[in-house]
C-alpha positions in Angstrom: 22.2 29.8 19.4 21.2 26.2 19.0 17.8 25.5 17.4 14.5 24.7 19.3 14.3 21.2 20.1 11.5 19.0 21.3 12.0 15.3 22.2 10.0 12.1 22.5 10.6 8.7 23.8 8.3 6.3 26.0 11.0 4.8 27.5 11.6 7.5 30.9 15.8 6.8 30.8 16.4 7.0 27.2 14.1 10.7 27.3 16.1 11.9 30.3 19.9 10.6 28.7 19.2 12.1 25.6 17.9 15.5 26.9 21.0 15.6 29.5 23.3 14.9 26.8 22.1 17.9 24.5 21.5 20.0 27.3 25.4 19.3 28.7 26.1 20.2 25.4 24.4 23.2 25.1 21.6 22.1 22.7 18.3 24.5 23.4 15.9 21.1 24.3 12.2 23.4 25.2 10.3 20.5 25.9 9.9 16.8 26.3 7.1 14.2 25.8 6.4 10.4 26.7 3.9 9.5 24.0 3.0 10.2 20.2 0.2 12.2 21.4 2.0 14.4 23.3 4.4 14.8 21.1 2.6 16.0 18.5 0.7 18.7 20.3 3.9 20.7 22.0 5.0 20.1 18.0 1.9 22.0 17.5 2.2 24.4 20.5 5.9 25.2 20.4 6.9 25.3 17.1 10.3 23.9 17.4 13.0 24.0 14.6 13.2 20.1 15.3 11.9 17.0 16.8 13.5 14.1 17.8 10.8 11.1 18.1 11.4 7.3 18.6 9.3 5.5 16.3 7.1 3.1 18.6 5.5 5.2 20.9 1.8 4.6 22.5 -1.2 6.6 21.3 0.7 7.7 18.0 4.6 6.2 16.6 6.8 9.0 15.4 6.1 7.9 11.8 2.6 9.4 12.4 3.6 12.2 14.1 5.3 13.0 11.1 2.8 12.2 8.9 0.8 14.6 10.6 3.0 17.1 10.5 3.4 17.1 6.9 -0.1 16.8 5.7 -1.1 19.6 8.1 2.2 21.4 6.7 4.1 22.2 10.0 8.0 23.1 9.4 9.5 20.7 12.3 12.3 18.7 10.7 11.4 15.4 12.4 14.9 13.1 13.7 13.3 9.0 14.4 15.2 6.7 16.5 14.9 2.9 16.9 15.6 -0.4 17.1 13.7 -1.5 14.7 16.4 -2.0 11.2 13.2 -3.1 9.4 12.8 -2.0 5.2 9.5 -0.9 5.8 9.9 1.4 8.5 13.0 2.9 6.9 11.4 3.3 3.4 8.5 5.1 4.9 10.8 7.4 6.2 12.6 8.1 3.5 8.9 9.3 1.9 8.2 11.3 4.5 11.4 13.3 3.8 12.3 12.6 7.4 15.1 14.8 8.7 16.8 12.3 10.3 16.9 8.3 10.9 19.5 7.0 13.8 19.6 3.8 15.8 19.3 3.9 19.1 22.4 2.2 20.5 23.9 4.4 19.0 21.9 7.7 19.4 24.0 9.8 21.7 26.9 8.9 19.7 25.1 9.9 16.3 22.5 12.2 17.3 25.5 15.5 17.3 26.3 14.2 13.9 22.9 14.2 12.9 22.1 17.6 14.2 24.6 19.2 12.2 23.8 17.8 9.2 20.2 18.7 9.8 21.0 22.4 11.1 22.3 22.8 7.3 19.2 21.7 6.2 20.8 18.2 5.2 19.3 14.4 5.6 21.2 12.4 8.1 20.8 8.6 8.0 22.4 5.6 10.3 25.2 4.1 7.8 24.0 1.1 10.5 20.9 1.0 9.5 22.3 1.2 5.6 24.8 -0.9 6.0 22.3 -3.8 7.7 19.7 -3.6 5.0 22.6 -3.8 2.0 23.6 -6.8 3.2 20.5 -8.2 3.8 19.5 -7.2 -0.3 23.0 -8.4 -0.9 22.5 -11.6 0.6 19.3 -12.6 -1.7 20.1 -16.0 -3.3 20.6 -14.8 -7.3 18.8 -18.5 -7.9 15.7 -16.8 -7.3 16.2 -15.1 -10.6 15.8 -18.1 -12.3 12.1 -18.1 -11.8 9.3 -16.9 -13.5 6.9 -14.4 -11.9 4.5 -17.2 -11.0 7.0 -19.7 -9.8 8.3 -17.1 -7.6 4.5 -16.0 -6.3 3.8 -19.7 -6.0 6.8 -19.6 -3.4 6.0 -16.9 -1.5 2.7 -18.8 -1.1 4.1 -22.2 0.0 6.5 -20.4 2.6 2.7 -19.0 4.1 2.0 -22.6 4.8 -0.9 -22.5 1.8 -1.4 -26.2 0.3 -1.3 -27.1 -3.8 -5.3 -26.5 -3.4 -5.2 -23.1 -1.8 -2.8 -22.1 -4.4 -5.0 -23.2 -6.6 -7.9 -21.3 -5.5 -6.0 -17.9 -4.9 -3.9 -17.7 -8.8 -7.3 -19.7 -10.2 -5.1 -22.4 -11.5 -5.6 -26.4 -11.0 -3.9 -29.0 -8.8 -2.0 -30.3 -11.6 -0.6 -27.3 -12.9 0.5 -26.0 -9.6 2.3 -29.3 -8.8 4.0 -28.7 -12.5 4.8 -25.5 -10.9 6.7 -26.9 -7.7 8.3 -29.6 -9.8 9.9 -27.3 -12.1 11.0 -25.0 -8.9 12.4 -27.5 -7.5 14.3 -28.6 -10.3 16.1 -24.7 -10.9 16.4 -24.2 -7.3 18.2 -27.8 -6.7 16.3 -28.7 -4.1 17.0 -32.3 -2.8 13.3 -34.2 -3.9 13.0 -35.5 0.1 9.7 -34.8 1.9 8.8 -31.4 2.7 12.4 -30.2 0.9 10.7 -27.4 -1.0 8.5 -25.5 2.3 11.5 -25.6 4.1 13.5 -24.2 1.7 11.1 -21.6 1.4 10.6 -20.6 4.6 14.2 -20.4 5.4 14.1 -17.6 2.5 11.2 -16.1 3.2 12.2 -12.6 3.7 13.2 -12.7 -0.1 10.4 -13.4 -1.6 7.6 -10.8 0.4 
């Protein structure tokens, strides 16, 4: 017999595909739920062996449901699926000790896959979602390394749109010495010295210097 399973998804066709699926496939689905709310309370009512939430949901996302769940020590191994490929989402689950972590595309073609490995009391994540955020850490310009800690927070700042002056104010160091700052970035990063050269750059590599 299959474990219990509860499932969660504010999107009406992607709850009733998913539960067909299992259920065609003899999985043991004892309930359903539209919202983080809901889920969390037939969580709490029906004890099942496992959950499988999507992440953005109204009233609570999955990664609070689990959250929940393991500060008020309730045994459901929790399964997320999303859209979202985003570092922060997926490193918060990997703290949580989530169960499993599938994208959603690909969610009836994975979720068997992820069941099994979960039924053995094994983690299952998305080599999708692995493989998009290696080669996004892959892809970080190894220039970057070539500045110092404050060169590198004085870039972050520029690609927030903050003048030489705000910088200034928010590190507590002068004009002078924060244009002293861009000039020498500019020379290790071998930026052309045209107008504007260095925010642009920035911001077109923002995501690597958060």
């Amino acid at each position: 017999m299959h474990n219990s399973i509860i499932i969660a998804d504010d999107h009406p066709l992607m709850l009733r595909g998913l539960s067909d699926f299992l259920k065609s496939k003899g999985y043991n689905i004892i309930g359903s739920a539209k919202d983080g709310k809901e889920a969390y309370n037939l969580i709490v009512k029906l004890k099942p062996d496992i959950a499988i939430l999507d992440i953005r949901m109204p009233y609570k996302t999955g990664l609070e449901v689990a959250e929940d769940c393991k500060k008020n020590g309730i045994p459901t191994k929790i399964i997320l699926i999303t859209f979202d490929k985003g570092e922060d989402l997926y490193d918060k689950a990997k703290e949580l000790n989530i169960f499993g972590y599938i994208l959603k595309e690909f969610a009836i073609e994975e979720i068997e896959t992820c069941l099994t490995h979960v039924n053995n009391n094994e983690s299952y994540f998305s080599e999708e979602i692995a493989d998009y955020l290696n080669a996004n850490t892959n892809s970080r310009p190894e220039i970057l390394d070539t500045l110092s800690k404050t060169e590198l927070k004085i870039l972050h700042l520029i690609s927030k749109n903050n003048t030489a002056k705000d910088i200034g104010d928010i590190l507590s160091i002068s004009n002078r010495t924060v244009e002293k700052h861009k000039s020498n970035i500019i020379k290790k990063l071998d930026i052309p010295p045209i107008q504007n050269s260095l925010l642009i750059w920035a911001k077109e590599n923002q995501e690597f210097l958060n």
